[in-house]
KEKE-3310 file (N, C-alpha, C; in steps of 0.2 Angstrom, whole numbers, plus 5000, padded with zeros to 4 digits):
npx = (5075:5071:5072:5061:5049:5052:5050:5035:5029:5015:5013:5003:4985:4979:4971:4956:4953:4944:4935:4927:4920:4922:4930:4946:4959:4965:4974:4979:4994:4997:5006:5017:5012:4997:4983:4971:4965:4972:4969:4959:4954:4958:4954:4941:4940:4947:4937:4927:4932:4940:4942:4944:4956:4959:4972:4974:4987:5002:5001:4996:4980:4965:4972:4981:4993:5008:5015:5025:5033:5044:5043:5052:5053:5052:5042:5031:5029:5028:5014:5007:5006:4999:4989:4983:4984:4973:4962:4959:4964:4963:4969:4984:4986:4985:4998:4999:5008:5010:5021:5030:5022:5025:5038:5036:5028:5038:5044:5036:5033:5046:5048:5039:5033:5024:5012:5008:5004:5006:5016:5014:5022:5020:5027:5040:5050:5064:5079:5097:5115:5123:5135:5136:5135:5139:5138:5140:5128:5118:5125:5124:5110:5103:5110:5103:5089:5092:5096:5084:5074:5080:5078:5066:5062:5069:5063:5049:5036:5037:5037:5022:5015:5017:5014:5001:4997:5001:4990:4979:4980:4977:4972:4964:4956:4959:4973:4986:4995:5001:5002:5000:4996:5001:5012:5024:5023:5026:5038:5045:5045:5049:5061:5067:5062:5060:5073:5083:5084:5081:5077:5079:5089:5079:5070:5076:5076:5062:5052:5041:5031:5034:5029:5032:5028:5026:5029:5034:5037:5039:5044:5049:5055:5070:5081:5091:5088:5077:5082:5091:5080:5075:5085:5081:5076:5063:5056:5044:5044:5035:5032:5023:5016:5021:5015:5014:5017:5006:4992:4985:4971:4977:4988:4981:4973:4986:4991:4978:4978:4990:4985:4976)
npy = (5094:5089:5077:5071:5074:5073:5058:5057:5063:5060:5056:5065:5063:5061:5069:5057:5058:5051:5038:5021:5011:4992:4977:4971:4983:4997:5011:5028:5040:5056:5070:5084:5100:5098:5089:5075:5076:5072:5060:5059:5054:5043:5037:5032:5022:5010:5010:5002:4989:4989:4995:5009:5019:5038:5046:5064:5073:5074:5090:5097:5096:5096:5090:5090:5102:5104:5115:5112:5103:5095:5091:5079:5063:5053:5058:5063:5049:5043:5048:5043:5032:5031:5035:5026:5013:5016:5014:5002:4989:4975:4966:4963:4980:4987:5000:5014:5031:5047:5056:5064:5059:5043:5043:5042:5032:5023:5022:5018:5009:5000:5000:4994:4980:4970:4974:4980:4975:4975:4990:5005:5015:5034:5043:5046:5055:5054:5056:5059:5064:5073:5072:5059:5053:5045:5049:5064:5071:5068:5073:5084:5088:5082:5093:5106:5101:5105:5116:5123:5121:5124:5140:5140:5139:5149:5160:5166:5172:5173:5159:5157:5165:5159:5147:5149:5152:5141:5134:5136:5131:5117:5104:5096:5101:5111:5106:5110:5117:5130:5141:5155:5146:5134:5135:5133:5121:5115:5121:5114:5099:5101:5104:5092:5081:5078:5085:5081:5063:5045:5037:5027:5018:5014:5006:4995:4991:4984:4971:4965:4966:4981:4991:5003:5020:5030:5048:5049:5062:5068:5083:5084:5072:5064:5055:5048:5042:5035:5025:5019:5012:5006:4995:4986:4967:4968:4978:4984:4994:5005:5014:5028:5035:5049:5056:5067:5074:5074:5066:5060:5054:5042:5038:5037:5024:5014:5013:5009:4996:4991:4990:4982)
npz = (5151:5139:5134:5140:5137:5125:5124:5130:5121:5111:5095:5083:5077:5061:5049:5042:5027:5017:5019:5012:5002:4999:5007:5003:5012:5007:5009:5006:5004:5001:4994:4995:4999:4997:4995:5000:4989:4979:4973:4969:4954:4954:4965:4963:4953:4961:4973:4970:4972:4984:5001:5003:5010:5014:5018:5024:5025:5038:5045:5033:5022:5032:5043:5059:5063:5072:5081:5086:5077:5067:5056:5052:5043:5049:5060:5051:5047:5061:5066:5055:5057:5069:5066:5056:5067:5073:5066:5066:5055:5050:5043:5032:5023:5006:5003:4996:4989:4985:4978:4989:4999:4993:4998:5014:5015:5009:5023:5029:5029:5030:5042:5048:5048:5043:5042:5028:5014:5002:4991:4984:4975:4968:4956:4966:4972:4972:4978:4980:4987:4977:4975:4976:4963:4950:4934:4926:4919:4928:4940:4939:4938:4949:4958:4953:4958:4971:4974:4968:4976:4988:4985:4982:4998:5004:4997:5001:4997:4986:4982:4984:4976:4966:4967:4967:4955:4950:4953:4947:4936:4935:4935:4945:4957:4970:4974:4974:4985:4993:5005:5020:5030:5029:5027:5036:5037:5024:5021:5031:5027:5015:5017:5027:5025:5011:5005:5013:5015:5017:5006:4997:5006:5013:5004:5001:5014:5012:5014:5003:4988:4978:4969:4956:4950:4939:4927:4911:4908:4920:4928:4941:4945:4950:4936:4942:4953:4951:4942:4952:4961:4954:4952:4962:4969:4969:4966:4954:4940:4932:4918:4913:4898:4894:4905:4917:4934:4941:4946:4934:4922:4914:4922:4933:4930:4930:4941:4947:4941:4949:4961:4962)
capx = (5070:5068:5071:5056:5044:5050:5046:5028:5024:5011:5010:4993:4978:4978:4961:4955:4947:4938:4934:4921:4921:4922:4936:4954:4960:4969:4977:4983:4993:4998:5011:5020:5010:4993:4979:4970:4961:4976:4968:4954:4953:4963:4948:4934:4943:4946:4932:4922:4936:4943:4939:4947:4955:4965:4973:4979:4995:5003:5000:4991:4974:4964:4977:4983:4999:5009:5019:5033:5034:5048:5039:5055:5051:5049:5036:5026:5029:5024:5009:5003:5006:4997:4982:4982:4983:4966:4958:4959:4962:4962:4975:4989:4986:4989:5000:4998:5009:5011:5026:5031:5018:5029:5042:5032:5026:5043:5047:5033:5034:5050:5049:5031:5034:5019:5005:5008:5004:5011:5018:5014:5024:5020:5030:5042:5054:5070:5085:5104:5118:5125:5140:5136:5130:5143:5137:5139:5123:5113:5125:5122:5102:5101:5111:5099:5085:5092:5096:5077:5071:5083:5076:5058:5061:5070:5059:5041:5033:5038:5034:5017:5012:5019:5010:4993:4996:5000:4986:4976:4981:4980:4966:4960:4954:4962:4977:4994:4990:5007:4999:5004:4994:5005:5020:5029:5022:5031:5045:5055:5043:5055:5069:5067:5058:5063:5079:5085:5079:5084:5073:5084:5090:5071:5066:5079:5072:5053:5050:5036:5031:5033:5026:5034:5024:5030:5025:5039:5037:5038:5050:5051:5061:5078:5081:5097:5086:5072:5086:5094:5075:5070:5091:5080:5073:5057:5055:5043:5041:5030:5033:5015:5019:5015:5013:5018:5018:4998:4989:4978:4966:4980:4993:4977:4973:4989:4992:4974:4978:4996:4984:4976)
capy = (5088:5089:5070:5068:5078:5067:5051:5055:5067:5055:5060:5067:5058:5062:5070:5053:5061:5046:5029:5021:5006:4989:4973:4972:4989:5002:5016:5031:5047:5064:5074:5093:5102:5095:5087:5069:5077:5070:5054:5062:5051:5034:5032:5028:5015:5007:5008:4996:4981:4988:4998:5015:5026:5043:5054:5069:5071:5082:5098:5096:5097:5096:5087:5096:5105:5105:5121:5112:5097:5097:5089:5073:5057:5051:5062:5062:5043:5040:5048:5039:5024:5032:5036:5018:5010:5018:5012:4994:4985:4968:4960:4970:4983:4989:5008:5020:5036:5050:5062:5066:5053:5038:5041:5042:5027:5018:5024:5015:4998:4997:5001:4991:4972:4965:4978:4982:4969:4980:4997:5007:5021:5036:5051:5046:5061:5048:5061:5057:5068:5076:5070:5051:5050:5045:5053:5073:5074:5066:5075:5092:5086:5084:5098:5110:5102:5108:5123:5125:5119:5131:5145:5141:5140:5156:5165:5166:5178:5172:5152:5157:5168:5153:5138:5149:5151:5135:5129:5137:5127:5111:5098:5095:5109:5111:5099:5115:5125:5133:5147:5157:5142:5128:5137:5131:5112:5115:5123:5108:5095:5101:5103:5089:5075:5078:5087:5076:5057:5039:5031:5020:5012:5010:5001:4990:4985:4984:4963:4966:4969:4987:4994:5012:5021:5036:5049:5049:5070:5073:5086:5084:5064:5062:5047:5042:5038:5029:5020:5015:5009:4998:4988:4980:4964:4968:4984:4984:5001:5007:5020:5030:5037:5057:5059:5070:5074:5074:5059:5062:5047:5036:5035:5032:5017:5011:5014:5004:4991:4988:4989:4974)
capz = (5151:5133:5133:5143:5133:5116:5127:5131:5114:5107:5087:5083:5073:5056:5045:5036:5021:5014:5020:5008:5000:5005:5001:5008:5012:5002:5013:5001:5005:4997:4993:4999:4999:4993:5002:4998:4981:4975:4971:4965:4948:4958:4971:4959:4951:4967:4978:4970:4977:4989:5005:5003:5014:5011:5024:5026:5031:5043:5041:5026:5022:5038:5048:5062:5061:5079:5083:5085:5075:5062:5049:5047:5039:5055:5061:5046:5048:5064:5065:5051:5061:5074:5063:5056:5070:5073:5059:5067:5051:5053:5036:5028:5018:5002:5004:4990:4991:4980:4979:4997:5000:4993:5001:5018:5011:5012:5026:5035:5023:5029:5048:5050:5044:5043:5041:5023:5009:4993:4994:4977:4974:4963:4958:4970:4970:4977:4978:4982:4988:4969:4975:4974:4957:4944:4927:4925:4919:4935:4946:4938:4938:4957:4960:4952:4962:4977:4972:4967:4982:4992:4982:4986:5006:5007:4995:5002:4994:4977:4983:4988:4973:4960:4972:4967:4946:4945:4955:4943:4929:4940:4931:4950:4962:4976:4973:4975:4991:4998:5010:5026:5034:5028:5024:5041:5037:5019:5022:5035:5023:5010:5018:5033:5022:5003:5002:5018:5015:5015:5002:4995:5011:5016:4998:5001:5019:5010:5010:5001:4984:4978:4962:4956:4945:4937:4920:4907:4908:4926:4930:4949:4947:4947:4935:4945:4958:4948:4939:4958:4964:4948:4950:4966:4963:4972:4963:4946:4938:4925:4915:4910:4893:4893:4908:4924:4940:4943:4943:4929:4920:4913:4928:4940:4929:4930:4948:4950:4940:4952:4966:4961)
cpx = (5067:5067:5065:5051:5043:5048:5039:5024:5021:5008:5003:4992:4981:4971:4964:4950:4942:4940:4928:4925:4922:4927:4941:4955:4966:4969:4982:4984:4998:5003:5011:5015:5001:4987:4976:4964:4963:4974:4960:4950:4956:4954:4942:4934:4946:4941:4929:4926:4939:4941:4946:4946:4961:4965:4978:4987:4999:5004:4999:4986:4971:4966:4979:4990:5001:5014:5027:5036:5041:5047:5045:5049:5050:5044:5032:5024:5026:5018:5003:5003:5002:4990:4980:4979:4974:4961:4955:4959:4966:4966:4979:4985:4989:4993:5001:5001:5013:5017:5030:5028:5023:5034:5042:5032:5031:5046:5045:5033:5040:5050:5044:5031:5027:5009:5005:5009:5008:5013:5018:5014:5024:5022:5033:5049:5059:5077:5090:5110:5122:5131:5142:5136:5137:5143:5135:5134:5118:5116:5123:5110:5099:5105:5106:5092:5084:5092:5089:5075:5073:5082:5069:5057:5062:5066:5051:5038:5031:5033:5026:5011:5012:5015:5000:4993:4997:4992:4977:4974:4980:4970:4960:4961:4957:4970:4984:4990:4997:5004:5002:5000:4996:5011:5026:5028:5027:5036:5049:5050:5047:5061:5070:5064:5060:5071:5084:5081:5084:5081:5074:5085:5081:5066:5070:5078:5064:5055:5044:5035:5031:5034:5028:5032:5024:5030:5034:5041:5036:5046:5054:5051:5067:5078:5087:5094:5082:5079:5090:5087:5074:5076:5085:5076:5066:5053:5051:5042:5039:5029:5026:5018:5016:5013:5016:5016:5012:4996:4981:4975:4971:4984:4989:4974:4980:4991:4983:4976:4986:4992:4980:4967)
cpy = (5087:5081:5067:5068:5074:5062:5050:5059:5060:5058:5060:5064:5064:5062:5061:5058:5056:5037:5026:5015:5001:4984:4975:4982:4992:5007:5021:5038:5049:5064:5080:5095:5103:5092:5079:5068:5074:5063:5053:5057:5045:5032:5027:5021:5012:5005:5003:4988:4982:4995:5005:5020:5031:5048:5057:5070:5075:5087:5101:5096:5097:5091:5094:5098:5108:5110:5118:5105:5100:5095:5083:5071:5054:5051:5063:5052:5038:5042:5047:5031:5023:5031:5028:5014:5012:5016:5006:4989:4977:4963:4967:4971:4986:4998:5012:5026:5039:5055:5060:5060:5044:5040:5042:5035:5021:5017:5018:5008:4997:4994:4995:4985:4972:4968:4980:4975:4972:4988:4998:5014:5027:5042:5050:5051:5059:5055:5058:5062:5069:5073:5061:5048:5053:5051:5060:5073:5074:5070:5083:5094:5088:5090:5104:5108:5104:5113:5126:5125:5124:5139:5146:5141:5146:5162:5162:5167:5177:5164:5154:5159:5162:5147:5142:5148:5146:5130:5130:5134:5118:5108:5097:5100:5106:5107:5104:5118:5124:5140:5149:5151:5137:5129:5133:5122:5110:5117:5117:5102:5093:5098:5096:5080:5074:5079:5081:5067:5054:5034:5025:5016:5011:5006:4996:4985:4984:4972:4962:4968:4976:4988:5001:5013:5030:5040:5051:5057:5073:5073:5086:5076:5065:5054:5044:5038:5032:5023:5016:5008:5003:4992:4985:4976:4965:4973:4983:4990:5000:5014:5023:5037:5045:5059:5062:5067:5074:5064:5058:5052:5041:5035:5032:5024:5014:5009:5009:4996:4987:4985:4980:4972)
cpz = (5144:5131:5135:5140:5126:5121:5128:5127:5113:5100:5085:5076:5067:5052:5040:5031:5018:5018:5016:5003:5004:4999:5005:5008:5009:5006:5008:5006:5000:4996:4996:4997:4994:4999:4998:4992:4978:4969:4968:4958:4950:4962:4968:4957:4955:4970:4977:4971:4980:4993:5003:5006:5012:5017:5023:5028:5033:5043:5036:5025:5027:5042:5054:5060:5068:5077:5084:5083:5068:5055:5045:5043:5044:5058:5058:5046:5052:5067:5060:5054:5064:5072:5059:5062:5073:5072:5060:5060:5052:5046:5034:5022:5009:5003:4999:4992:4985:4982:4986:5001:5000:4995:5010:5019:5014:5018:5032:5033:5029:5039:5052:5047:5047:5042:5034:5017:5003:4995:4985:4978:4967:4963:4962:4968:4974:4972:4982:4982:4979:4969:4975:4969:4950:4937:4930:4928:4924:4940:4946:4938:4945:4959:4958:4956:4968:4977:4972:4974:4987:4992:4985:4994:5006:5004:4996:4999:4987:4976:4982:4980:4966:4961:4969:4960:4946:4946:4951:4935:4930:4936:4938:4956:4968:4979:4974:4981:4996:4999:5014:5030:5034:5028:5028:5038:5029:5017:5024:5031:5021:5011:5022:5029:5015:5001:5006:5017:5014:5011:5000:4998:5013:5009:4998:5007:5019:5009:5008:4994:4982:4969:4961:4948:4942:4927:4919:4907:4915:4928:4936:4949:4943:4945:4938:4949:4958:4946:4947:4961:4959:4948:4958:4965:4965:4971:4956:4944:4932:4923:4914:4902:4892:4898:4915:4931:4945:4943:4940:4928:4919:4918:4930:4936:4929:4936:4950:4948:4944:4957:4966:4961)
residu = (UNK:UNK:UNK:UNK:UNK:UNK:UNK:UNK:UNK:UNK:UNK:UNK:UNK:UNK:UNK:UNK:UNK:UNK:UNK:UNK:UNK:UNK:UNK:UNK:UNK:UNK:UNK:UNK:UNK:UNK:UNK:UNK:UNK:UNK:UNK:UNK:UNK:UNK:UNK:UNK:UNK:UNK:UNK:UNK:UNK:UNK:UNK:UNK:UNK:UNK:UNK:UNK:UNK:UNK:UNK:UNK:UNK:UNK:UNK:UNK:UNK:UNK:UNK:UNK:UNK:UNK:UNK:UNK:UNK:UNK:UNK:UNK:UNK:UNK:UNK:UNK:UNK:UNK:UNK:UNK:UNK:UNK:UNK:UNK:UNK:UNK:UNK:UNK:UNK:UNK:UNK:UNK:UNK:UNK:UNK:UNK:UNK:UNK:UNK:UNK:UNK:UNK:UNK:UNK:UNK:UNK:UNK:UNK:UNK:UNK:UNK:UNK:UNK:UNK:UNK:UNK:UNK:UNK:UNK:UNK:UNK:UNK:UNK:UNK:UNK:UNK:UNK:UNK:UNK:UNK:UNK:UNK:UNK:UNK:UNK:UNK:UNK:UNK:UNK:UNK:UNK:UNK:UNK:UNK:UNK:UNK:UNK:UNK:UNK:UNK:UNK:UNK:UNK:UNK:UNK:UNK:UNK:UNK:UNK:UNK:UNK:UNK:UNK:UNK:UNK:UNK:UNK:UNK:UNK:UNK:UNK:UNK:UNK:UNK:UNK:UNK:UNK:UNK:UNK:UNK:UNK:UNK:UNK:UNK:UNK:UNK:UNK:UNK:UNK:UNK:UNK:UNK:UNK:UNK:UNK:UNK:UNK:UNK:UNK:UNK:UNK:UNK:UNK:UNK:UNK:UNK:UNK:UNK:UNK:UNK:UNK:UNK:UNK:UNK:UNK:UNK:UNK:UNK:UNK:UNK:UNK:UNK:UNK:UNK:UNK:UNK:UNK:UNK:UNK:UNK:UNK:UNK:UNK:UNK:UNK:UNK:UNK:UNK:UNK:UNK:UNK:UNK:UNK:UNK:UNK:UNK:UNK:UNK:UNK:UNK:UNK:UNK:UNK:UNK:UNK:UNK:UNK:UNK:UNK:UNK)
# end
């Protein structure tokens, strides 16, 4: 009867972190393992014209984390729907999504006609099987990101202690947090939403403006996939000169000035 079980799970609420501000509304979410700090330096320069909210996302910061969710793109997807739909917002909004985030993000632009005014993606981490992608150098690129990645799931211990130095080094507190309390939520994340995803066919069913916003020095994108995203015509990307894979002061003004 497991089919019966998926038919009347109803995906759980999601921590809103901030609601504040007033103005159309701006809906922002996070990345793996991270929580809705991430926007840390984006929100301020919003709020004063648009209502801003930032949630959690599942199994991330104070969201719940179900025992037996798998942590798809789906799953992440439809309990953002759920947690929206919550919200009652009353005009499409703008949907901001960082890392993991954007591609969340497209997942729900694509599947949600009509609830989403713009979709603005940063740091989208848009990955394609190694074996699709013409040039060496892109195929040996994604290959090594999987490799990494397969490296960090089966080794704990190592993940765990590398997810705290760095987050030591990190401009905004509390912004890395791979622990024994999220590990299950970023372990099939990785594997289940990142390694596994179809961003590219869900940017191609966005009819909506989409903004992609991305630092010229961040290590965690593949340029095959930025360069597949930017041939769509509906697609603008903007490079931020110098910058990675945080959203320090210059991305977050360029990421407000997309939102509008």
């Amino acid at each position: 009867m497991g089919w019966l079980r998926e038919l009347i799970r109803r995906p759980p609420l999601l921590h809103v972190a901030t609601d504040s501000g007033s103005g159309s509304p701006v809906v922002m979410i996070h990345g793996i393992a991270s929580s809705s700090v991430t926007f840390e330096r984006l929100v301020p320069l919003v709020e004063p014209f648009h209502r801003v909210i930032a949630i959690d996302l599942l199994g991330f910061g104070e969201s719940p984390a179900p025992d037996d969710a798998e942590y798809t793109i789906d799953e992440h997807t439809a309990a953002l729907a759920r947690t929206v739909r919550g919200l009652r917002l009353r005009e499409p909004f703008v949907l901001v999504g960082h890392s993991l985030g954007a591609l969340i993000a497209s997942r729900y632009a694509a599947t949600h006609a009509g609830k989403v005014s713009k979709v603005i993606l940063v740091s989208p981490p848009i990955y394609l099987p190694a074996d699709t992608i013409s040039a060496a150098s892109g195929r040996a690129t994604m290959g090594l990101y999987f490799r990494l990645y397969e490296y960090l799931r089966e080794n704990k211990e190592f993940t765990i202690r590398a997810a705290a130095r760095l987050a030591l080094l990190s401009p905004i507190k509390n912004l890395l947090d791979v622990s024994e309390r999220n590990w299950r939520a970023f372990v099939l994340s990785l594997q289940n939403s990142i390694e596994t995803q179809t961003t590219l066919s869900d940017l191609a069913a966005i009819r909506v403006p989409v903004e992609l916003v991305y630092g010229s020095l961040d290590v965690l994108l593949a340029p095959a996939g930025i360069k597949i995203a930017e041939q769509l015509r509906h697609v603008t990307v903007h490079r931020v000169e110098a910058g990675d894979h945080v959203i320090r002061p210059r991305t977050a003004r360029v990421v407000a000035t997309a939102i509008g």
